[in-house]
PyMOL CGO cylinders between C-alpha atoms (Angstrom):
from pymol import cmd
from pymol.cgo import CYLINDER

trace = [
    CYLINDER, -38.10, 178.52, -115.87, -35.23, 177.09, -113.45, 0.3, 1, 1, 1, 1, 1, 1,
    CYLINDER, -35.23, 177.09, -113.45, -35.12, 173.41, -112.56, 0.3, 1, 1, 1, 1, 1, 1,
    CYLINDER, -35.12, 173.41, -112.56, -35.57, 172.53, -109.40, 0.3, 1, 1, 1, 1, 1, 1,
    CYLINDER, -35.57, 172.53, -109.40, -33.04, 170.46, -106.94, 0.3, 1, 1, 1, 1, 1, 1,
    CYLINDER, -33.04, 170.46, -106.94, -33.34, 169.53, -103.63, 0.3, 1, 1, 1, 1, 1, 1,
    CYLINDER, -33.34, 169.53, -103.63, -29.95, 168.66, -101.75, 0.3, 1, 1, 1, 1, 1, 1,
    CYLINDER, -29.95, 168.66, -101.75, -29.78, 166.53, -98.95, 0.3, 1, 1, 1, 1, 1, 1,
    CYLINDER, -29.78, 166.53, -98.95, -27.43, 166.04, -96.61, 0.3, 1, 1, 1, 1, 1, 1,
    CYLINDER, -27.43, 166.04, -96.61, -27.03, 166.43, -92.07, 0.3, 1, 1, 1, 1, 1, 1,
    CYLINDER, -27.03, 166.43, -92.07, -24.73, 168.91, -92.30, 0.3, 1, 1, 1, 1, 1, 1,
    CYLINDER, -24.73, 168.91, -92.30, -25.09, 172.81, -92.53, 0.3, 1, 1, 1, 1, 1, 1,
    CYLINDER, -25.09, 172.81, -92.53, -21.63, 173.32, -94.02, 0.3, 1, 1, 1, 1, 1, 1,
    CYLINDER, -21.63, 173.32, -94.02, -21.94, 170.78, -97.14, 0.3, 1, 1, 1, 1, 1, 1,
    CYLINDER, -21.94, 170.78, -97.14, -25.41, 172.50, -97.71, 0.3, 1, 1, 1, 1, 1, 1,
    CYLINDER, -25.41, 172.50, -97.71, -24.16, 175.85, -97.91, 0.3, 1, 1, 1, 1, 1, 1,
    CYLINDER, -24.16, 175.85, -97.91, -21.00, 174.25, -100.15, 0.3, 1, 1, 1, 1, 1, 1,
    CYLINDER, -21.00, 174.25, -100.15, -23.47, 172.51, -102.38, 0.3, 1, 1, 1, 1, 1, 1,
    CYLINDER, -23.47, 172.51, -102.38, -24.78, 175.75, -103.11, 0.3, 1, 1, 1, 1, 1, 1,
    CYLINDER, -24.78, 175.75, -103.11, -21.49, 177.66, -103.41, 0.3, 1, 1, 1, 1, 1, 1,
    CYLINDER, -21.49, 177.66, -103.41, -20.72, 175.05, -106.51, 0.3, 1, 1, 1, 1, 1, 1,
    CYLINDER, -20.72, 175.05, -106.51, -24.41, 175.52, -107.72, 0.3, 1, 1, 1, 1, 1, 1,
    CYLINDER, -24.41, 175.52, -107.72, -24.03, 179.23, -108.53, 0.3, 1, 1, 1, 1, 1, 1,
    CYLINDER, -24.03, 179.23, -108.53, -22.26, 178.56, -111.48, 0.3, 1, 1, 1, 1, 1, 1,
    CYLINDER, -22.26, 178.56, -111.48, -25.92, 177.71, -112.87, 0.3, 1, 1, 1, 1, 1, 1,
    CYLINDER, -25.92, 177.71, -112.87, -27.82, 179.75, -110.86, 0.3, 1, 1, 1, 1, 1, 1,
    CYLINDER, -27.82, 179.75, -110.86, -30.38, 180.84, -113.37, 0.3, 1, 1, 1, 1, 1, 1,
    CYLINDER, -30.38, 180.84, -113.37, -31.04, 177.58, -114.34, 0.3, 1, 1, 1, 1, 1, 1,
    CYLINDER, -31.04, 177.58, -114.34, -31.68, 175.52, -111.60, 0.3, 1, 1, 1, 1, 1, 1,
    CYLINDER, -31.68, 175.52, -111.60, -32.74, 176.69, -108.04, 0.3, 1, 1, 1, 1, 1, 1,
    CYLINDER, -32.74, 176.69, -108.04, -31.47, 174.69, -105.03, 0.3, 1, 1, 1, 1, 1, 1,
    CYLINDER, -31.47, 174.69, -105.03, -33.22, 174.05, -102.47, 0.3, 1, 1, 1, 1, 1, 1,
    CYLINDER, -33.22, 174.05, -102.47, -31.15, 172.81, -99.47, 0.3, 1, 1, 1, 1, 1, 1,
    CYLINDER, -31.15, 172.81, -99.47, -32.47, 170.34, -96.51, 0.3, 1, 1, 1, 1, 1, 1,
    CYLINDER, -32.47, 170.34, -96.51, -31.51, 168.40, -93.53, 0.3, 1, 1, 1, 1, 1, 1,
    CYLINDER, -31.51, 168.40, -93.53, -33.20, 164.44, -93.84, 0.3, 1, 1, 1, 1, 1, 1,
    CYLINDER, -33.20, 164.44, -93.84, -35.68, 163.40, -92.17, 0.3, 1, 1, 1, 1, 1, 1,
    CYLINDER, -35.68, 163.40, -92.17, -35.55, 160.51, -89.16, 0.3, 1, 1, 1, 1, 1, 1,
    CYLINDER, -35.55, 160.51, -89.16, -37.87, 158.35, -90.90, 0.3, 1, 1, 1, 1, 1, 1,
    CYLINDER, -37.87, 158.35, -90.90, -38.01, 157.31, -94.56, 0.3, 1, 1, 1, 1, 1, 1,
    CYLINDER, -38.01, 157.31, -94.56, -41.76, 158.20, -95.03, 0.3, 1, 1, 1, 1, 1, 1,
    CYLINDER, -41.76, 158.20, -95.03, -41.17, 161.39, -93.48, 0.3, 1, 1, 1, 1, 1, 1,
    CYLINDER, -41.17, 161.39, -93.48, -38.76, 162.26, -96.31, 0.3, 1, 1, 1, 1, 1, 1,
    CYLINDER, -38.76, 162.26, -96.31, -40.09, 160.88, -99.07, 0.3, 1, 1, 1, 1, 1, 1,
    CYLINDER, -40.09, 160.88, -99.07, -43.29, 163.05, -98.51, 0.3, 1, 1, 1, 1, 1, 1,
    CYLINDER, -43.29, 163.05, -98.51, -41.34, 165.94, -97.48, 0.3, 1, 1, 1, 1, 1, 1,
    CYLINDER, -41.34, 165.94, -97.48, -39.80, 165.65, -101.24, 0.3, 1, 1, 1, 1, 1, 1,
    CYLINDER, -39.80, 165.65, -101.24, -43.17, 165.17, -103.12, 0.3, 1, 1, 1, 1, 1, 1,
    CYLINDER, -43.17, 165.17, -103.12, -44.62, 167.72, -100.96, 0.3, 1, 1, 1, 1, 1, 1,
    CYLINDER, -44.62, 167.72, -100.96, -41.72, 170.02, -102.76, 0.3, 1, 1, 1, 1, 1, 1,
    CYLINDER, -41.72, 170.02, -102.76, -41.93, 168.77, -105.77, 0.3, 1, 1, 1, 1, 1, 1,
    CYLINDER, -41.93, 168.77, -105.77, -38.53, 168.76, -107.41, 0.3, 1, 1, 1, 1, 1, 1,
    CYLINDER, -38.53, 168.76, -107.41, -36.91, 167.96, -110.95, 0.3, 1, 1, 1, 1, 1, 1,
    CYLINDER, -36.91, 167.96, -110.95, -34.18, 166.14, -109.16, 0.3, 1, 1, 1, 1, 1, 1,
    CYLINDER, -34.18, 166.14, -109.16, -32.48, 164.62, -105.92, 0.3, 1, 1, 1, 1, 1, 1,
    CYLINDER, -32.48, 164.62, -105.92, -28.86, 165.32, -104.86, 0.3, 1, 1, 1, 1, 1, 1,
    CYLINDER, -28.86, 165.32, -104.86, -28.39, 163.81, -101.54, 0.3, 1, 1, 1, 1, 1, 1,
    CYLINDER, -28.39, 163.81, -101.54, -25.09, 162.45, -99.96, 0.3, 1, 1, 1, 1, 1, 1,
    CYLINDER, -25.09, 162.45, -99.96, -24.65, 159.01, -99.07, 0.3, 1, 1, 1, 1, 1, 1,
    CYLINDER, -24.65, 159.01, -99.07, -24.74, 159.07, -94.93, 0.3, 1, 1, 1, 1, 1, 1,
    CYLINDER, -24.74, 159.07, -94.93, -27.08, 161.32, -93.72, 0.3, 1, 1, 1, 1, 1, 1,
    CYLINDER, -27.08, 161.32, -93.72, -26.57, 159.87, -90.36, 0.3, 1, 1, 1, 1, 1, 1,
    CYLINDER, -26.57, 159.87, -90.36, -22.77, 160.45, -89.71, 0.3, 1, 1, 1, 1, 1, 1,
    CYLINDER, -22.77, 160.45, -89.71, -22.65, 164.19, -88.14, 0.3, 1, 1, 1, 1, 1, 1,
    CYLINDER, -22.65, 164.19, -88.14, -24.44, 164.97, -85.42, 0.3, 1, 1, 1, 1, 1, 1,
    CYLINDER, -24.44, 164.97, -85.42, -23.99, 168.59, -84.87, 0.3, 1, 1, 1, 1, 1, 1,
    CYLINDER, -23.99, 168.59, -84.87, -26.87, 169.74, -87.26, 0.3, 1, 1, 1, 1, 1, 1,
    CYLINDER, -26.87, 169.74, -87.26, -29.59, 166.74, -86.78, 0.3, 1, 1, 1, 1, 1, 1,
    CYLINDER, -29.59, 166.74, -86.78, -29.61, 165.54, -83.40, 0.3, 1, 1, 1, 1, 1, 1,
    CYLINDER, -29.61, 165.54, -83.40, -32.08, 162.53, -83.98, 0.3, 1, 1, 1, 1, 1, 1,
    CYLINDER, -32.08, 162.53, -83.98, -31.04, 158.89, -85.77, 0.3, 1, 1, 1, 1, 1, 1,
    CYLINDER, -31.04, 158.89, -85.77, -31.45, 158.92, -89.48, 0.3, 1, 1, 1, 1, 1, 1,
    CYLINDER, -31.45, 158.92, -89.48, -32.85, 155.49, -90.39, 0.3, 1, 1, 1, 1, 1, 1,
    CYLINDER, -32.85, 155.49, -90.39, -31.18, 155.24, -94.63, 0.3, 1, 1, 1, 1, 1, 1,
    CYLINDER, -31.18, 155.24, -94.63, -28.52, 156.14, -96.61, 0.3, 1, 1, 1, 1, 1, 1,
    CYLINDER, -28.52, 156.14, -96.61, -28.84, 158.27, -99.50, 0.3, 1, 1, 1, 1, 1, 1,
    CYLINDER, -28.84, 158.27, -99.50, -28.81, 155.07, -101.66, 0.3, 1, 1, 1, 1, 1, 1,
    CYLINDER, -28.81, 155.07, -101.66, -31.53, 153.64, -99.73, 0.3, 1, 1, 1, 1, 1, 1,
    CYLINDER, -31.53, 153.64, -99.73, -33.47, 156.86, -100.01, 0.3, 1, 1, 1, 1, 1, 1,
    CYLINDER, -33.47, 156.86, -100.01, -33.04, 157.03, -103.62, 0.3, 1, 1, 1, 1, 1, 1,
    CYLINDER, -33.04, 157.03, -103.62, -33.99, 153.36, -104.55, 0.3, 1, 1, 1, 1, 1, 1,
    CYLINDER, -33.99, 153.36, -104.55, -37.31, 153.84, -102.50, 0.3, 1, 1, 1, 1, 1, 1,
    CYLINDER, -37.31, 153.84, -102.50, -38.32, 156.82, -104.69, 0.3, 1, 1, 1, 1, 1, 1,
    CYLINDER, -38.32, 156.82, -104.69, -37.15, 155.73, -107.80, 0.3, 1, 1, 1, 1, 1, 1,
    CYLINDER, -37.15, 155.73, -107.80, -39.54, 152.60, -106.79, 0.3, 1, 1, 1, 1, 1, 1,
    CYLINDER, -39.54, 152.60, -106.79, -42.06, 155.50, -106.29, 0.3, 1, 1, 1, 1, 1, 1,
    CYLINDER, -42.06, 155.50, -106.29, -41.20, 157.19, -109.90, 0.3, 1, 1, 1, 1, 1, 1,
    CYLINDER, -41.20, 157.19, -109.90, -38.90, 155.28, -112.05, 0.3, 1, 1, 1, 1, 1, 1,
    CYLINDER, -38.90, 155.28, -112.05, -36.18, 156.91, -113.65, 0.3, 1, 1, 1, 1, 1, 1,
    CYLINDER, -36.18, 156.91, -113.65, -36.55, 159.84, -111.73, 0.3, 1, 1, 1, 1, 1, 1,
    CYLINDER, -36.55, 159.84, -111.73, -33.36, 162.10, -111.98, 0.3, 1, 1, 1, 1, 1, 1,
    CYLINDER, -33.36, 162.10, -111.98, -31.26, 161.23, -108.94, 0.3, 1, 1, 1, 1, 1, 1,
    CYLINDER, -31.26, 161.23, -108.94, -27.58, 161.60, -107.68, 0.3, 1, 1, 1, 1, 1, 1,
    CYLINDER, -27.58, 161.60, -107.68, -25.77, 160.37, -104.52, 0.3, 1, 1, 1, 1, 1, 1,
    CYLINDER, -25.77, 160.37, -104.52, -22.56, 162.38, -103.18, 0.3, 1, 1, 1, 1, 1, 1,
    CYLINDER, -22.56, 162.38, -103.18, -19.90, 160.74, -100.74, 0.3, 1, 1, 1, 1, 1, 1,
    CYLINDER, -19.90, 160.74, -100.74, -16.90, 160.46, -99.93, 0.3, 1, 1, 1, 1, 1, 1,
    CYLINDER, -16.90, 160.46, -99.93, -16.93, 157.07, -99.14, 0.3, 1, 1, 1, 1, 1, 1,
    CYLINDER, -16.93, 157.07, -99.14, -17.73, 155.78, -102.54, 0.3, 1, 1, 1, 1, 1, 1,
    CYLINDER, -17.73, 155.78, -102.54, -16.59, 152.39, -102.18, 0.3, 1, 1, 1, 1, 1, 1,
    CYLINDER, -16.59, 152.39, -102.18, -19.23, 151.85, -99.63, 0.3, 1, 1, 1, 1, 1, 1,
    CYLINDER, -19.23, 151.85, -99.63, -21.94, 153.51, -101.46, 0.3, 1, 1, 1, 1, 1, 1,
    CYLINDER, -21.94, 153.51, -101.46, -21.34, 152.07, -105.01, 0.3, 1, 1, 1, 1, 1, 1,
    CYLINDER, -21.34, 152.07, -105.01, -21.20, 148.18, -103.24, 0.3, 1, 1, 1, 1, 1, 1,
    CYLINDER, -21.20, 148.18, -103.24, -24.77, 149.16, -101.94, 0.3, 1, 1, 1, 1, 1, 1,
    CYLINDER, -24.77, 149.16, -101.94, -26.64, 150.55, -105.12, 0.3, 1, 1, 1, 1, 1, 1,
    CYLINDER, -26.64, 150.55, -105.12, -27.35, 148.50, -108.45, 0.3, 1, 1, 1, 1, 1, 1,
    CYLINDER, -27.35, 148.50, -108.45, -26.60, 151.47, -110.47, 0.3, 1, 1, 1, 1, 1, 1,
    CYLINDER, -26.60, 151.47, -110.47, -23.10, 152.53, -110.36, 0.3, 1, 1, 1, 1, 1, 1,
    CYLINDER, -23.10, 152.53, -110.36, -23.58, 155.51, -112.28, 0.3, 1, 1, 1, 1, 1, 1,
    CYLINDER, -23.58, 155.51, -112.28, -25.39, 157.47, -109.61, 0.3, 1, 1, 1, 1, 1, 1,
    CYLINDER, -25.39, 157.47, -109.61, -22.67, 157.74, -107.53, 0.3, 1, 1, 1, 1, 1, 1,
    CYLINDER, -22.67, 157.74, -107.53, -20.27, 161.25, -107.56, 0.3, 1, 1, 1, 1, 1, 1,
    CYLINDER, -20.27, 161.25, -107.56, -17.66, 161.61, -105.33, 0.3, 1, 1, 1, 1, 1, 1,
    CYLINDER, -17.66, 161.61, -105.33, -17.99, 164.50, -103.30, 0.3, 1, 1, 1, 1, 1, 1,
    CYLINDER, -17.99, 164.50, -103.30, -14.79, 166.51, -103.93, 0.3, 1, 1, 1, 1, 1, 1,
    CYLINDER, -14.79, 166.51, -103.93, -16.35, 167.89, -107.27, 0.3, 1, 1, 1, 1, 1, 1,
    CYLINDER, -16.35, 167.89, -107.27, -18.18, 170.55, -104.89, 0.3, 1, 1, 1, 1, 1, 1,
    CYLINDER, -18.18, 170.55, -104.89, -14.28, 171.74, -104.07, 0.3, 1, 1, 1, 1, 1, 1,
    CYLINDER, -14.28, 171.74, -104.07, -13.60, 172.89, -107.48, 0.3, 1, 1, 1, 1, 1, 1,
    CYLINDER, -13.60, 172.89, -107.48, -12.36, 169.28, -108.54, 0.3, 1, 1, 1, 1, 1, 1,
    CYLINDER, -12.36, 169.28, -108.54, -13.44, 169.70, -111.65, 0.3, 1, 1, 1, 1, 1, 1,
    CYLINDER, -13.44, 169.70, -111.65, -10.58, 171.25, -113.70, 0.3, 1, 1, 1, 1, 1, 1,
    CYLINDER, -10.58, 171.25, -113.70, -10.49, 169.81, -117.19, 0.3, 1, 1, 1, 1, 1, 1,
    CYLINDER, -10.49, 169.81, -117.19, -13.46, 168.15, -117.41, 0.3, 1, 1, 1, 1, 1, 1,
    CYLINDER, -13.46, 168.15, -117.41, -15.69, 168.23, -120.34, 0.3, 1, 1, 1, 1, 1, 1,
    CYLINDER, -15.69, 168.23, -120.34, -19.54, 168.22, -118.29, 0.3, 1, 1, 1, 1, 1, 1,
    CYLINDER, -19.54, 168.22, -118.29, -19.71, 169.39, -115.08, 0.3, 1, 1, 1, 1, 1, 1,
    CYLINDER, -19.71, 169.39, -115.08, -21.44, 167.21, -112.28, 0.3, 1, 1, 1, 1, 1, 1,
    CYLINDER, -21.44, 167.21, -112.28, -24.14, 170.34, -112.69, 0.3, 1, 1, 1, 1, 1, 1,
    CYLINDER, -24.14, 170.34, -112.69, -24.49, 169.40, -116.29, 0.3, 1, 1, 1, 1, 1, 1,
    CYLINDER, -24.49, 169.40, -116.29, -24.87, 166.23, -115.52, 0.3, 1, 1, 1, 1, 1, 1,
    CYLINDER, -24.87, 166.23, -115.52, -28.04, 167.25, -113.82, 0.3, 1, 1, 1, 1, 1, 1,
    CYLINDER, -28.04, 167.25, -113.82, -29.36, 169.12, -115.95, 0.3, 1, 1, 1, 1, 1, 1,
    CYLINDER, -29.36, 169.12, -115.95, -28.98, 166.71, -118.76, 0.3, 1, 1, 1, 1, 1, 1,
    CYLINDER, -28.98, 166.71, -118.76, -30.68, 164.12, -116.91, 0.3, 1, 1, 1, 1, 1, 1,
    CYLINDER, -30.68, 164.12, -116.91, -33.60, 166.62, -116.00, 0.3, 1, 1, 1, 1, 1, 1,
    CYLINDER, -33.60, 166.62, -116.00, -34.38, 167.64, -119.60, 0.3, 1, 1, 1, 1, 1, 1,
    CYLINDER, -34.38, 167.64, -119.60, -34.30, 163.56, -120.87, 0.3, 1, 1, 1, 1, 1, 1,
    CYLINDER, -34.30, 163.56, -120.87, -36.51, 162.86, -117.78, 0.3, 1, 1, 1, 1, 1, 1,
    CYLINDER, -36.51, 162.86, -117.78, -39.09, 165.76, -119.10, 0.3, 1, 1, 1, 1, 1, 1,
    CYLINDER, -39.09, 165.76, -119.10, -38.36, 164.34, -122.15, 0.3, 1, 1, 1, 1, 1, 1,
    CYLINDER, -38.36, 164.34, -122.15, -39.68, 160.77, -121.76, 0.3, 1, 1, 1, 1, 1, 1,
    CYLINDER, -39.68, 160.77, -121.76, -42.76, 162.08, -120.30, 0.3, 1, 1, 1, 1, 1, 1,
    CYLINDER, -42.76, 162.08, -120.30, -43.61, 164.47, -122.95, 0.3, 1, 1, 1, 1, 1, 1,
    CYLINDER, -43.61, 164.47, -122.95, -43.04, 161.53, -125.27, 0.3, 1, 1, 1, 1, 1, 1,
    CYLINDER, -43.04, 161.53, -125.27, -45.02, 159.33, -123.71, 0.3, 1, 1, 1, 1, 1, 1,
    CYLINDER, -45.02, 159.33, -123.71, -47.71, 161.56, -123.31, 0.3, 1, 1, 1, 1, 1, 1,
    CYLINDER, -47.71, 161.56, -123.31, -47.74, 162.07, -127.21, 0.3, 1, 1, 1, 1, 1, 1,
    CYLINDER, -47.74, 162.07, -127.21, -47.54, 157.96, -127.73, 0.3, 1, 1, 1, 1, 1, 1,
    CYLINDER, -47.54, 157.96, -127.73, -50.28, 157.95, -125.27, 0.3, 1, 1, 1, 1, 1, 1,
    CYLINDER, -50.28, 157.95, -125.27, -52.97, 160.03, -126.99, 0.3, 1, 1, 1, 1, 1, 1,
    CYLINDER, -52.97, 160.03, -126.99, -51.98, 159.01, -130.38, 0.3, 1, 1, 1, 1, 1, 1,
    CYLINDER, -51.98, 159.01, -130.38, -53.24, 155.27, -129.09, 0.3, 1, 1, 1, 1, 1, 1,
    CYLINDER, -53.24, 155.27, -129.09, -56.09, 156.51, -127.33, 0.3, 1, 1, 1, 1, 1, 1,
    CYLINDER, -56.09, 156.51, -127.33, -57.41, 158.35, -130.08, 0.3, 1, 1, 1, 1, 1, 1,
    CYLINDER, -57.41, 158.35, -130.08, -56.71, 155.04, -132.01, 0.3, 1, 1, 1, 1, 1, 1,
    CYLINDER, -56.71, 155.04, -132.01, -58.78, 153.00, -129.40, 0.3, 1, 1, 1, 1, 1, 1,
    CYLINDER, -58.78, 153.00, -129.40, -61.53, 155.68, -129.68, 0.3, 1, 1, 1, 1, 1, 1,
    CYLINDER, -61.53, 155.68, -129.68, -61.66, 155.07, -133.51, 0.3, 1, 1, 1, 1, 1, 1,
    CYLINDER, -61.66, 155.07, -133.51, -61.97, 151.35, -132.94, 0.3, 1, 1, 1, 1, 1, 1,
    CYLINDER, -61.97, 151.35, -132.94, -58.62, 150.49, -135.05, 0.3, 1, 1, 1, 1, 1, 1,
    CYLINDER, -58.62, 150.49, -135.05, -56.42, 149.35, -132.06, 0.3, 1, 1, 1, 1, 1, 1,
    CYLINDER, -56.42, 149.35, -132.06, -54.63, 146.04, -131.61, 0.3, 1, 1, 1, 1, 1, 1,
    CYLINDER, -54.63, 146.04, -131.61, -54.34, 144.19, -128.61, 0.3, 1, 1, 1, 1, 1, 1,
    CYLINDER, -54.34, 144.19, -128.61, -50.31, 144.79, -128.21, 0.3, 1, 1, 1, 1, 1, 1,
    CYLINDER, -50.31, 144.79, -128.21, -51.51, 148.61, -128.42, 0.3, 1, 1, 1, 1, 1, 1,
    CYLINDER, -51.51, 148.61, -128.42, -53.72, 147.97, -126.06, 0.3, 1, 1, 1, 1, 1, 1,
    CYLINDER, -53.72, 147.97, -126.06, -50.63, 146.73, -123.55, 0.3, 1, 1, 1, 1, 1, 1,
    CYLINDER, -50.63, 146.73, -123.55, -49.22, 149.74, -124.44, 0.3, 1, 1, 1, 1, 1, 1,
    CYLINDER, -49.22, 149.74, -124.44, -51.81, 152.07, -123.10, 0.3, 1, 1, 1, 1, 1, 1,
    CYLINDER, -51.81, 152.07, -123.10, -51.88, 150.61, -119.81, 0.3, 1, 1, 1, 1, 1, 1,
    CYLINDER, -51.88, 150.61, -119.81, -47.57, 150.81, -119.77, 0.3, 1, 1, 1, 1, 1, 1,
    CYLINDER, -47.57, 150.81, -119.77, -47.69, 154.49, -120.74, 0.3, 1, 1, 1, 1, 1, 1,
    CYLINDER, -47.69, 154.49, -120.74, -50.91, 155.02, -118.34, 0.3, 1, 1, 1, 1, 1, 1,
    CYLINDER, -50.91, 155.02, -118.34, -48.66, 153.16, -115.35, 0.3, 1, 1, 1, 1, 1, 1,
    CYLINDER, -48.66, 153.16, -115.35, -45.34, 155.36, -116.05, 0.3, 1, 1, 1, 1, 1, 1,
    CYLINDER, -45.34, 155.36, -116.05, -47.22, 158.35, -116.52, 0.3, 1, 1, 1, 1, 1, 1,
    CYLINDER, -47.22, 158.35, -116.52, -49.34, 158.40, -113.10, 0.3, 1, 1, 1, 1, 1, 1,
    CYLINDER, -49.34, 158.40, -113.10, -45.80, 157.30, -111.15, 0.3, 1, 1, 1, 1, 1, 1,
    CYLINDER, -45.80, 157.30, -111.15, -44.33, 160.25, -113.23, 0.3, 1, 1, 1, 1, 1, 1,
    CYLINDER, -44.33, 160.25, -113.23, -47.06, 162.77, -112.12, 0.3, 1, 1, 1, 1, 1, 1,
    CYLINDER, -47.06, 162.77, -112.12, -48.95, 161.93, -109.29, 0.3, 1, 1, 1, 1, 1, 1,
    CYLINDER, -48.95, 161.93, -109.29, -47.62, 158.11, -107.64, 0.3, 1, 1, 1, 1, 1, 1,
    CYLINDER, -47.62, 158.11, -107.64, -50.08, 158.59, -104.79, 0.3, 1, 1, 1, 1, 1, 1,
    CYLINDER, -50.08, 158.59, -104.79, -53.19, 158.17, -107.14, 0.3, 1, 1, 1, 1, 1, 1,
    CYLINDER, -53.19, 158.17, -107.14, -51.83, 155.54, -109.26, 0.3, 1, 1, 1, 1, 1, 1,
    CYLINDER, -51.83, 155.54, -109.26, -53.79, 152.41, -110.28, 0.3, 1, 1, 1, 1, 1, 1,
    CYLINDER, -53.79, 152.41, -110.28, -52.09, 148.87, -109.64, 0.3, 1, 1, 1, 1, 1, 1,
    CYLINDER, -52.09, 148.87, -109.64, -50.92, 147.72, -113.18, 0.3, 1, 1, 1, 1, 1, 1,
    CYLINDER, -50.92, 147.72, -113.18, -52.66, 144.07, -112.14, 0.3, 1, 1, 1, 1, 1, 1,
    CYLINDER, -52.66, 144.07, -112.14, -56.00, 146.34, -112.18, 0.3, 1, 1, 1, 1, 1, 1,
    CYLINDER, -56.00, 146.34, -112.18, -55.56, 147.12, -115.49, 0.3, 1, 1, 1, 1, 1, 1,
    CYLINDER, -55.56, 147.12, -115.49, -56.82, 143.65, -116.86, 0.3, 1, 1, 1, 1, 1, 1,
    CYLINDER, -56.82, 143.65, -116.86, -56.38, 144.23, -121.13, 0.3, 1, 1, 1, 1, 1, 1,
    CYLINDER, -56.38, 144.23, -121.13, -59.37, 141.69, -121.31, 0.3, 1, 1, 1, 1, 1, 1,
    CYLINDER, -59.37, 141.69, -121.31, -61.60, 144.05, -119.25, 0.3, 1, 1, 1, 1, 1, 1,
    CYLINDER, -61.60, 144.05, -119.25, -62.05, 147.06, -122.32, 0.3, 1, 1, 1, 1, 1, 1,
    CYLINDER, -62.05, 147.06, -122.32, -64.65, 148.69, -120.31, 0.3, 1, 1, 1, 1, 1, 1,
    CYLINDER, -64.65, 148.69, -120.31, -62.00, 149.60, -117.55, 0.3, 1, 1, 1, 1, 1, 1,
    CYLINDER, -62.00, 149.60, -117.55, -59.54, 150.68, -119.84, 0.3, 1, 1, 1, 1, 1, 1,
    CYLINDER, -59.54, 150.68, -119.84, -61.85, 152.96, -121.52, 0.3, 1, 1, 1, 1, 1, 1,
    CYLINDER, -61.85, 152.96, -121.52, -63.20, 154.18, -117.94, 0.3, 1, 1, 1, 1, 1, 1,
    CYLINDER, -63.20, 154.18, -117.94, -59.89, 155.50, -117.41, 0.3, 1, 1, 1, 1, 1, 1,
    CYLINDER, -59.89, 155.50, -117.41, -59.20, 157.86, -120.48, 0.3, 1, 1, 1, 1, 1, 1,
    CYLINDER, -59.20, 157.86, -120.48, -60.76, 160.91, -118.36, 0.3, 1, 1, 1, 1, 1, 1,
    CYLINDER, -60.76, 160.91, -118.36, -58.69, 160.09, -115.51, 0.3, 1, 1, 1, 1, 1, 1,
    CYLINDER, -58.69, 160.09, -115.51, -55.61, 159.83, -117.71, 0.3, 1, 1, 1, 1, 1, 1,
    CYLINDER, -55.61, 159.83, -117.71, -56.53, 163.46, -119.50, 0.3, 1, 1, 1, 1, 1, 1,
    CYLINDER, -56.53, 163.46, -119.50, -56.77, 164.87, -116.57, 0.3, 1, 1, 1, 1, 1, 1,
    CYLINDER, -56.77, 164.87, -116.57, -52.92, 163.89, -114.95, 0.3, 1, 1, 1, 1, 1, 1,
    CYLINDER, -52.92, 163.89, -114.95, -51.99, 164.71, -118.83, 0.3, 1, 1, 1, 1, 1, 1,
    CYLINDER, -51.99, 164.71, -118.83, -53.01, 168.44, -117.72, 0.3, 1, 1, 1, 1, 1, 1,
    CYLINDER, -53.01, 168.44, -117.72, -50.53, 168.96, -114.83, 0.3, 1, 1, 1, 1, 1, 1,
    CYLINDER, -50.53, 168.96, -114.83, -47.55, 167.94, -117.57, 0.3, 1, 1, 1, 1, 1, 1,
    CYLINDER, -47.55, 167.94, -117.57, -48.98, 170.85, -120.03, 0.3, 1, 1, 1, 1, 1, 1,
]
cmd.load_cgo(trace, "trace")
């Protein structure tokens, strides 16, 4: 089955060369193209409504006016640091050609690609930017297949009455990443999962099966 990437950016002509430079893997990963939305909350649902593998968006979505006629609220870093808030670690990657501006604005450094790689820039280089993505993709899938494993092998523990109370921490961690991973919109508060209060925790093991399911 082909990933699936979403590409962001205001203008129709970077879209269509985004996907000129994605054909390369076009079995692997289907791209889905899109202009951004005027509001932040508009495009962070219109994302989870799609529900991608990762984000490629470029860095100002506000800059060309010919496509999107409206104001654009966010940059592309901006966007990306409110979803990764959303689901942590999720695979991201920002495109510009002003990287200067867009690596002083973002904490991580290593999201940022300039955009010339979509011109065949890439000559002589060992991973391609659509590697990259990849990559990233499979050790995102990766950590939540792992921590789905860590998570029953505990909770099967807990059930068996031989858990300790650092174990115990560790459900509710795994629980947390797991429902931002899968479904952020249902997730519980971590402060609501007290490790004093057993009863909760245990209430939750059906509720935690069940967002296992959409991962299987």
């Amino acid at each position: 089955m082909a990933y699936k990437v979403i590409f962001i950016d205001e203008e129709q002509e970077q879209q269509e060369l985004f996907q000129d430079y994605m054909e390369a893997v076009a079995d692997q990963i289907e791209v889905t193209c899109i202009f951004p939305k005027a509001e932040m909350e508009e495009m962070l649902q219109e994302i989870d409504e799609r529900h991608p593998d990762a984000i490629v968006t470029d860095y100002l979505l506000n800059d060309i006016k010919e496509y999107v006629k409206y104001n654009v609220s966010y940059t592309g870093v901006e966007l990306v640091r409110r979803y990764r808030e959303m689901r942590p670690d999720f695979p991201c990657f920002i495109i510009t050609s002003f990287d200067n501006d867009a690596v002083s604005e973002t904490d991580d450094v290593n999201l940022i690609y300039v955009k010339n790689i979509l011109n065949n820039k890439e000559e002589g280089v060992k991973v391609h930017f659509y590697d990259k993505i990849k990559e990233q993709i499979s050790k995102y899938q990766k950590s939540i297949e792992l921590a789905k494993n860590e998570l029953h092998s505990l909770l099967t523990k807990k059930e068996d009455g031989d858990i300790d109370p650092t174990q115990e921490q560790k459900i509710i961690e795994l629980d947390d990443f797991l429902e931002k991973s899968l479904d952020n919109y249902s997730a519980l508060p971590s402060e609501m999962k007290k490790v004093s209060n057993l009863d909760k925790l245990t209430s939750m093991i059906a509720k935690v099966d069940e967002l296992l399911e959409k991962i299987d």
